[in-house]
TORNU-202013 format. One record per residue (C-alpha): residue number from 1; residue in three letters; chain; x, y, z. Coordinates in Angstrom, 1 decimal. Each point is the difference from the previous one (the first is absolute). Layout:
<atoms>
+------+-------+-------+--------+--------+--------+
! vofi ! bator ! semar !      u !      v !      w !
+------+-------+-------+--------+--------+--------+
!  NUM !   Ala !     A !      X !      Y !      Z !
...
+------+-------+-------+--------+--------+--------+
</atoms>
This chain:
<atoms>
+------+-------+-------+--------+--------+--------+
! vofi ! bator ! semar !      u !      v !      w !
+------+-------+-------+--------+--------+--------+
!    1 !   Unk !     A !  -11.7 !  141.1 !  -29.9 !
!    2 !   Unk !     A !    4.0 !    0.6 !    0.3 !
!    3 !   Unk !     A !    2.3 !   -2.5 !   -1.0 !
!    4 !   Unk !     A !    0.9 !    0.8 !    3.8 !
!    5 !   Unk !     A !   -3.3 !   -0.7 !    1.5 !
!    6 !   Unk !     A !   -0.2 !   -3.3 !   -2.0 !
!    7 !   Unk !     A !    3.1 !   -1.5 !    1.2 !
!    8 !   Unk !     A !   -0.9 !    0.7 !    4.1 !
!    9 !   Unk !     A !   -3.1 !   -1.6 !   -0.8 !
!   10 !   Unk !     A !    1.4 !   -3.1 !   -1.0 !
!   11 !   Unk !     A !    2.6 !    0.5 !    2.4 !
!   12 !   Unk !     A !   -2.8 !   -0.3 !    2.5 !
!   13 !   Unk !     A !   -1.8 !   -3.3 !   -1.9 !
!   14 !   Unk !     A !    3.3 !   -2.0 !    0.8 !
!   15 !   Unk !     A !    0.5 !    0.9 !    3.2 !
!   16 !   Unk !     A !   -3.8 !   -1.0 !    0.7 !
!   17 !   Unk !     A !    0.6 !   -3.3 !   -1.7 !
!   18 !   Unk !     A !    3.5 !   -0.7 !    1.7 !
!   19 !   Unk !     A !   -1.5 !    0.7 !    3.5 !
!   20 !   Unk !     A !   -3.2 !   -2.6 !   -0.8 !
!   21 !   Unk !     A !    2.5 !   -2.5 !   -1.4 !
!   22 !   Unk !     A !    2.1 !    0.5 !    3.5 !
!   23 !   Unk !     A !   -3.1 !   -0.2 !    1.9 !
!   24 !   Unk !     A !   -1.3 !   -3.3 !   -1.3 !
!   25 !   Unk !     A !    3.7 !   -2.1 !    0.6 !
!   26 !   Unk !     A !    0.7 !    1.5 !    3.5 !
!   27 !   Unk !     A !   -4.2 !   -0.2 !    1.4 !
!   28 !   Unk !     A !    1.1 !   -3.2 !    1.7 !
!   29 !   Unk !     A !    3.1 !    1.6 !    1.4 !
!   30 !   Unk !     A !    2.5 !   -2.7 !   -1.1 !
!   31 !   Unk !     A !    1.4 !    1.2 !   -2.9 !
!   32 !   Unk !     A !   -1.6 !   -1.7 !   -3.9 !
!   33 !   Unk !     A !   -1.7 !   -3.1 !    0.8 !
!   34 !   Unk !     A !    1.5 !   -2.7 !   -1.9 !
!   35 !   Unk !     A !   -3.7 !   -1.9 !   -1.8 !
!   36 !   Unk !     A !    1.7 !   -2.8 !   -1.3 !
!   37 !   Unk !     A !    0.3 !   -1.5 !   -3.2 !
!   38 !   Unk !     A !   -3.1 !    0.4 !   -2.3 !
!   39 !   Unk !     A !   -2.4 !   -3.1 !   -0.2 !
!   40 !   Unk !     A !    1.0 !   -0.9 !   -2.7 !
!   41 !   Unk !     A !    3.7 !    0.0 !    0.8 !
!   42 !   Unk !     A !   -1.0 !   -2.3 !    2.9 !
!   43 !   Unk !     A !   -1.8 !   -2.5 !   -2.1 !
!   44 !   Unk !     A !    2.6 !   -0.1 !   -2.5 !
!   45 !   Unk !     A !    2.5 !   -0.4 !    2.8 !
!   46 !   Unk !     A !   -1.9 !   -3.0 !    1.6 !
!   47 !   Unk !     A !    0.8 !   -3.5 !   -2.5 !
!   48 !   Unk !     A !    3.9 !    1.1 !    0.2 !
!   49 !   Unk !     A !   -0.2 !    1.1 !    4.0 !
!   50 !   Unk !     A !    3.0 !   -2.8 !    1.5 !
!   51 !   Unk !     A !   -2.5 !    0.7 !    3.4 !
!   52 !   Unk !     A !   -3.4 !   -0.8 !   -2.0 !
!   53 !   Unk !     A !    1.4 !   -2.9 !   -1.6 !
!   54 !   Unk !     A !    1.4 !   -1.7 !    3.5 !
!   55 !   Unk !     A !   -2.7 !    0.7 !    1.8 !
!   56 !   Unk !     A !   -2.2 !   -1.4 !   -2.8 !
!   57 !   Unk !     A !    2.4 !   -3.4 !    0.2 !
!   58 !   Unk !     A !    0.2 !    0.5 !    3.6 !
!   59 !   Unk !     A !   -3.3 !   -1.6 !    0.7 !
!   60 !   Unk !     A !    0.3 !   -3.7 !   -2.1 !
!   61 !   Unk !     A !    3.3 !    0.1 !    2.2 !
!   62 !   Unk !     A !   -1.9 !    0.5 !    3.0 !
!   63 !   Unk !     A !   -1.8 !   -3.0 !   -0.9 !
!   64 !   Unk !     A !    2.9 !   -2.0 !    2.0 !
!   65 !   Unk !     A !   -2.8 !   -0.1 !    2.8 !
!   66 !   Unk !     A !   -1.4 !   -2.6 !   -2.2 !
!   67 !   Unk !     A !    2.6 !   -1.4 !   -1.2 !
!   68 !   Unk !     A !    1.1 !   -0.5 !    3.8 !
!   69 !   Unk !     A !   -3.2 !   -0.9 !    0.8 !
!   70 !   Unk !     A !    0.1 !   -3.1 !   -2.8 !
!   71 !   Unk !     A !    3.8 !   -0.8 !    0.8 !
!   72 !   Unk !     A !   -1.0 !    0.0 !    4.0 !
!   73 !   Unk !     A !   -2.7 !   -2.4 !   -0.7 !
!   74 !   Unk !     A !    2.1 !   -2.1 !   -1.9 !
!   75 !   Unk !     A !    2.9 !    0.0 !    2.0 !
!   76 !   Unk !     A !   -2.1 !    0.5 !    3.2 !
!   77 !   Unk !     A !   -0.1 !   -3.8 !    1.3 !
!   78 !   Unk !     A !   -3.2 !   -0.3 !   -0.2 !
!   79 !   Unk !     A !   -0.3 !   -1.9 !   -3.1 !
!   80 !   Unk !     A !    3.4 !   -1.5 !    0.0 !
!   81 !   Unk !     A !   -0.1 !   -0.9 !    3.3 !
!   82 !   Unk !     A !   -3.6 !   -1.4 !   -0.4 !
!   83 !   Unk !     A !    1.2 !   -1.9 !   -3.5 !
!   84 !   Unk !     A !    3.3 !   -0.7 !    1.9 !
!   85 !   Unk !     A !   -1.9 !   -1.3 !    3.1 !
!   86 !   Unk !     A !   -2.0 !   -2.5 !   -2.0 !
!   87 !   Unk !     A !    2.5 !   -1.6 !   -2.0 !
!   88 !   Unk !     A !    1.7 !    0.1 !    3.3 !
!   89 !   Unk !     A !   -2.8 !   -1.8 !    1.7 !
!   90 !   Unk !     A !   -0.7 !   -2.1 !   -3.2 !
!   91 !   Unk !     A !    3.8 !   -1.3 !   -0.6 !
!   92 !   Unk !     A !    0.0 !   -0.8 !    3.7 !
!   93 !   Unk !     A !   -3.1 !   -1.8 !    0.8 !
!   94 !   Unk !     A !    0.6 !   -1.7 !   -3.3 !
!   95 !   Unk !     A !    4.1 !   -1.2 !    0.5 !
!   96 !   Unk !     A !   -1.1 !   -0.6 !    3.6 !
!   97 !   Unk !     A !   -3.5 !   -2.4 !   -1.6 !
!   98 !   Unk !     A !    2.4 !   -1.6 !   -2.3 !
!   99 !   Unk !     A !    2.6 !   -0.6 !    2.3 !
!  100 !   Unk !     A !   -2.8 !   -1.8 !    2.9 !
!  101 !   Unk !     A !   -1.3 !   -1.9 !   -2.8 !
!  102 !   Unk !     A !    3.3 !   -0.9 !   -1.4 !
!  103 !   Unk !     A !    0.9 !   -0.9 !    3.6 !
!  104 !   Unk !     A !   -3.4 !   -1.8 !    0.8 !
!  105 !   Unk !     A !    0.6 !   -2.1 !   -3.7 !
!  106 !   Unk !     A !    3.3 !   -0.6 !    1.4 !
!  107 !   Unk !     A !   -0.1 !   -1.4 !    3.2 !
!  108 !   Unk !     A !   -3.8 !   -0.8 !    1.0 !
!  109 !   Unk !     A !   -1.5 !   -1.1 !   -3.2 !
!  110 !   Unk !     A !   -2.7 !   -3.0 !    0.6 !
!  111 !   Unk !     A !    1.6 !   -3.4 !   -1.3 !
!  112 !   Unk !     A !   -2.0 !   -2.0 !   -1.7 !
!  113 !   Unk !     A !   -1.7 !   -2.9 !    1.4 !
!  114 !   Unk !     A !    1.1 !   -4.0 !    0.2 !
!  115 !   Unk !     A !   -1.7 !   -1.9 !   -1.6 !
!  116 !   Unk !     A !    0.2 !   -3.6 !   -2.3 !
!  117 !   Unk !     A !    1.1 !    2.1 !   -3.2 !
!  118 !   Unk !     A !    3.3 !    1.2 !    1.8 !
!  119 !   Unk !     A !    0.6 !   -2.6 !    2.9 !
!  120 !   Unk !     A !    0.6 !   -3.9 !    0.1 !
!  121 !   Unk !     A !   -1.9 !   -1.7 !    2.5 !
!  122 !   Unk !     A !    0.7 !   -3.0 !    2.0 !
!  123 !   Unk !     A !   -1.7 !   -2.1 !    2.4 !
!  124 !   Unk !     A !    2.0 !   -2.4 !    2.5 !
!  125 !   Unk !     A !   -0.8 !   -2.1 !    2.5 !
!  126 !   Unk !     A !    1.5 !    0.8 !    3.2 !
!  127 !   Unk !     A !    0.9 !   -2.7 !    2.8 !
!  128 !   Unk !     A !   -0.3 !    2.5 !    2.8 !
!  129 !   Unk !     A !   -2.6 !    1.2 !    1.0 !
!  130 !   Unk !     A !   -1.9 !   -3.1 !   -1.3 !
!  131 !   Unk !     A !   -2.5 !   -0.2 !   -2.5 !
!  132 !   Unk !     A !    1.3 !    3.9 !   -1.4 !
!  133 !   Unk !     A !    0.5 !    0.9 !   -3.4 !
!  134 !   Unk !     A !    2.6 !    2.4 !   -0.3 !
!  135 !   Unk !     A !   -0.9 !    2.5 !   -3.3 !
!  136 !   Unk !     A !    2.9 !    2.2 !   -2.1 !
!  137 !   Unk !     A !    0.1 !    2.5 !   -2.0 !
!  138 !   Unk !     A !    3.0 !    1.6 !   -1.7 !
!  139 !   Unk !     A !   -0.3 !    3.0 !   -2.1 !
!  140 !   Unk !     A !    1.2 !   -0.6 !   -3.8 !
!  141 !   Unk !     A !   -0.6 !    3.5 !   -1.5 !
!  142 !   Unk !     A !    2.7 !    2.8 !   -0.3 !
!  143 !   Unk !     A !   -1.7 !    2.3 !    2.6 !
!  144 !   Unk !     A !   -1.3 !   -0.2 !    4.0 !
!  145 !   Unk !     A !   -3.3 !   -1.3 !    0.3 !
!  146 !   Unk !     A !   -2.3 !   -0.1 !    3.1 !
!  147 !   Unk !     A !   -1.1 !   -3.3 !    1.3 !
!  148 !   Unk !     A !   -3.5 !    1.3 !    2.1 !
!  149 !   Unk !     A !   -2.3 !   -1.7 !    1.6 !
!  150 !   Unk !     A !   -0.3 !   -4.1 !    0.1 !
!  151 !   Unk !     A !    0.1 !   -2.9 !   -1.9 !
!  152 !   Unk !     A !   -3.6 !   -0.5 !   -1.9 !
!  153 !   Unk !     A !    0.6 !   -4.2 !    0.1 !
!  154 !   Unk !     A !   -2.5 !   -2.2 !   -1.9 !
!  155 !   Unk !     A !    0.8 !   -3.3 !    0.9 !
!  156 !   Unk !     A !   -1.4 !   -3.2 !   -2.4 !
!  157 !   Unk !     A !   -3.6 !    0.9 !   -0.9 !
!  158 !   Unk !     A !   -0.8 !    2.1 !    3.1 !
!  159 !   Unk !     A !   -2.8 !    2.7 !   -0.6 !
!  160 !   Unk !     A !    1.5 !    2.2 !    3.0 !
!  161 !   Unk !     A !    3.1 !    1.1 !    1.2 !
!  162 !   Unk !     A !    1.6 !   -0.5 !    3.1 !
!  163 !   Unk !     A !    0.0 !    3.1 !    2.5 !
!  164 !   Unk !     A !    3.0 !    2.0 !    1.2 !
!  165 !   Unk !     A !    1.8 !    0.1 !    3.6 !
!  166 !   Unk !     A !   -0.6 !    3.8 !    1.0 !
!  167 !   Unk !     A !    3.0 !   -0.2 !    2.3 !
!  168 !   Unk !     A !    2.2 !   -0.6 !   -2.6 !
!  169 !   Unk !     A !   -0.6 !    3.4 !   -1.6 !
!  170 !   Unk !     A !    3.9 !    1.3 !   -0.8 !
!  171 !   Unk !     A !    0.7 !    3.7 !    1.3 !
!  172 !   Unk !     A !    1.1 !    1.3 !   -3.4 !
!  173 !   Unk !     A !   -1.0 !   -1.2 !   -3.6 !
!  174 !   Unk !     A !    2.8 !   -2.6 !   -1.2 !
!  175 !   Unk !     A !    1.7 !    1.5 !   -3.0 !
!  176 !   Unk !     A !    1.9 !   -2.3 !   -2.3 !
!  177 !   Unk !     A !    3.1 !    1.2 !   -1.8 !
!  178 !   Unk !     A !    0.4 !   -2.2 !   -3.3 !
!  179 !   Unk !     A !    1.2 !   -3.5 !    1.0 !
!  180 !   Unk !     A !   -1.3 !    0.8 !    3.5 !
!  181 !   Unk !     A !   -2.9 !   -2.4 !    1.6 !
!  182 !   Unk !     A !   -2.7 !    0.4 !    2.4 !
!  183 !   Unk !     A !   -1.9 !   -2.9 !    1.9 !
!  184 !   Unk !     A !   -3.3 !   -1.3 !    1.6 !
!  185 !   Unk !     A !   -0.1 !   -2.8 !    1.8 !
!  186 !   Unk !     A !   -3.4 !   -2.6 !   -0.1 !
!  187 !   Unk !     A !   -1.1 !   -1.9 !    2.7 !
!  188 !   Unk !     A !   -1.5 !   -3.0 !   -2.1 !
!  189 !   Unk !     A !   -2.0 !   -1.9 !    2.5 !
!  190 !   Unk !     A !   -0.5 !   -0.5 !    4.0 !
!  191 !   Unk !     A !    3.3 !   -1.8 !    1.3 !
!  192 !   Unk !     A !   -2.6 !   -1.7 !    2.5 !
!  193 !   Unk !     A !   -2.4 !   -1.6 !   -2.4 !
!  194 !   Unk !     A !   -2.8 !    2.2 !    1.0 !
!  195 !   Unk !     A !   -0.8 !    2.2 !   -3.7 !
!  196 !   Unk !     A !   -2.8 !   -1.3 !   -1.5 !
!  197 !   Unk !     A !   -0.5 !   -0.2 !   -3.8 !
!  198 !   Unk !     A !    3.1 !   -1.4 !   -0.9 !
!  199 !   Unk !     A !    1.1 !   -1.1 !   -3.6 !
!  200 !   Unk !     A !    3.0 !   -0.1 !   -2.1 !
!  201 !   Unk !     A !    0.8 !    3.3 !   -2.2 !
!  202 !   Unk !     A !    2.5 !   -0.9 !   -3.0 !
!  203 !   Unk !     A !    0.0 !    3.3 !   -1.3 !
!  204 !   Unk !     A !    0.3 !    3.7 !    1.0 !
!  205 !   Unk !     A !   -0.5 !    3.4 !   -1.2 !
!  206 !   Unk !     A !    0.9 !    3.3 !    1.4 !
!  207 !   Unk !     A !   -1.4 !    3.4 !   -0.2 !
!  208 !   Unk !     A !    1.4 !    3.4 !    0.8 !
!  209 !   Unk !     A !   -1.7 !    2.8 !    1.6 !
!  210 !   Unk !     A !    0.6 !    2.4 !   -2.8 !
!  211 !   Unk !     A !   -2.2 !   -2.9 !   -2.2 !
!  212 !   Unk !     A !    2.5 !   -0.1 !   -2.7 !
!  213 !   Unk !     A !    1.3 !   -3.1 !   -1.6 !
!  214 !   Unk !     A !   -0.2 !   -3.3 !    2.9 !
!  215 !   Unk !     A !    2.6 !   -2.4 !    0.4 !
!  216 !   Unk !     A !   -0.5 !   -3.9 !    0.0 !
!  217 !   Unk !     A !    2.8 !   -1.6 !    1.9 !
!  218 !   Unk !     A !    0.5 !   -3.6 !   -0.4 !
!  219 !   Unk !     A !   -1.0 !   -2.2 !    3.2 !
!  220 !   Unk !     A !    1.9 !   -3.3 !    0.7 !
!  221 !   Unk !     A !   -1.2 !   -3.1 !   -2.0 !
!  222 !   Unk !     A !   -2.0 !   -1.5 !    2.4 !
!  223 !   Unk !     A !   -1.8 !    3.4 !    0.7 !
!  224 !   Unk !     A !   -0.7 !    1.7 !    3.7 !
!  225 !   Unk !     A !   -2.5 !   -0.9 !    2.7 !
!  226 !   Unk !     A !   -2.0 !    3.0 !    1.0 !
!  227 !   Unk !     A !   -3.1 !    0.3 !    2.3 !
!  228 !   Unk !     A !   -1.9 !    2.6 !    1.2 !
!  229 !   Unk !     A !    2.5 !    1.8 !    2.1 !
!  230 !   Unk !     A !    1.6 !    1.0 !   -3.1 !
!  231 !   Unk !     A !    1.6 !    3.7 !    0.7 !
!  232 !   Unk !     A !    2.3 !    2.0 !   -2.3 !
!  233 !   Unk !     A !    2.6 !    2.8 !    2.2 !
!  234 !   Unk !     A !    0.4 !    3.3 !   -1.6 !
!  235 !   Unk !     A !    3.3 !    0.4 !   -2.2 !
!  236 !   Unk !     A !    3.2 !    0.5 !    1.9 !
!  237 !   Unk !     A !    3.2 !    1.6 !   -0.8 !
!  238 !   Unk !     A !    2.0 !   -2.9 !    2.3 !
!  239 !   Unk !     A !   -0.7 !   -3.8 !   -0.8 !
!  240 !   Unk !     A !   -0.2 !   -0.5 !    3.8 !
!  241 !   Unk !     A !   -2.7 !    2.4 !    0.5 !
!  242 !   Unk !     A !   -2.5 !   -1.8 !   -2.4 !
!  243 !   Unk !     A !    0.4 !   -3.8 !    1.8 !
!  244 !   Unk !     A !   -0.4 !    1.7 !    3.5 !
!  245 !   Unk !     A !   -3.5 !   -0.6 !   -0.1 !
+------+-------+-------+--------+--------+--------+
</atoms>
């Protein structure tokens, strides 16, 4: 073969190979398709990629939802208000306890009551109405006492005690300030003649209703006549209320 024939053989080759090559970058009609970086340049790429590294942080950012969430509940009202509510309720009902009690303590605390170890007793005889004893008793202690019910009188040796007037019962309980004194008044004996049982009584003791400590006031020497009309009044605030009966 010429030296001719050789060269438009090869000639030939490369044109074949030039029109393949042109054939495979146009065959999708947009010019040389651009593939990419290899794989492996992509892998490489991906720890140093600024967008693969925020959108890898991106996500424990994202987790504000939660963090909301918590922060809501917290600051939500629920609780606090709840918490807040009770102490609330709690400092209220307590100040406002302490306070009635403080104000009960203050002003309607129950005195204690009179009786022979914080009164002095005395018995008198009266010359109107006749044959009346009038009794006294004057609170000695440092504090208001309450002088309830009647006189419990044991006159002499007497195994009874005389009865009370009912309608001599006093609209309020008599309250003694210290140095203050209460009375009940005794009808001794029928200013007619007509008791029965009569004999002399030369001594006298006196109980309380609250049954604390009695009281023996002294009787005049000679001693009292007393019969069986003996009858005690209920203690009185007023002196003139207990010899009204």
């Amino acid at each position: 073969m010429s030296a001719r024939t050789a060269r438009t053989r090869l000639l030939a080759a490369s044109t074949i190979a030039l029109t393949a090559f042109a054939l495979t970058a146009c065959g999708n009609g947009n010019g040389v398709r651009d593939e990419g970086p290899s794989a492996a340049a992509r892998t490489s790429a991906r720890p140093s990629d600024p967008a693969a590294d925020s959108g890898t942080t991106a996500k424990p950012a994202g987790t504000g939802t939660t963090t909301g969430s918590t922060n809501g509940s917290k600051g939500s009202g629920t609780t606090t208000g709840s918490t807040g509510g009770s102490a609330g309720k709690n400092g209220t009902g307590s100040t406002g306890g302490s306070g009635g009690s403080a104000g009960k303590t203050g002003t309607g605390t129950r005195n204690v009551a009179c009786d022979g170890a914080n009164t002095r007793t005395s018995a008198t005889v009266v010359s109107r109405p006749l044959n009346h004893l009038l009794l006294t008793v004057t609170n000695t202690g440092s504090k208001n006492c309450d002088l309830t019910g009647y006189p419990i009188a044991r006159f002499g040796e007497a195994q009874s005690v005389p009865p009370v007037a009912e309608e001599t019962h006093p609209q309020a309980v008599v309250t003694l300030a210290p140095g203050e004194s209460g009375y009940a008044g005794v009808l001794l004996s029928a200013a007619d003649g007509s008791g029965g049982n009569g004999y002399t009584a030369k001594t006298l003791e006196i109980g309380f209703a609250a049954e604390g400590r009695t009281a023996r006031p002294a009787l005049p020497a000679k001693g009292v006549y007393v019969d069986d009309k003996l009858t005690v009044t209920y203690w009185q605030q007023d002196l003139d209320d207990a010899l009204a009966y």
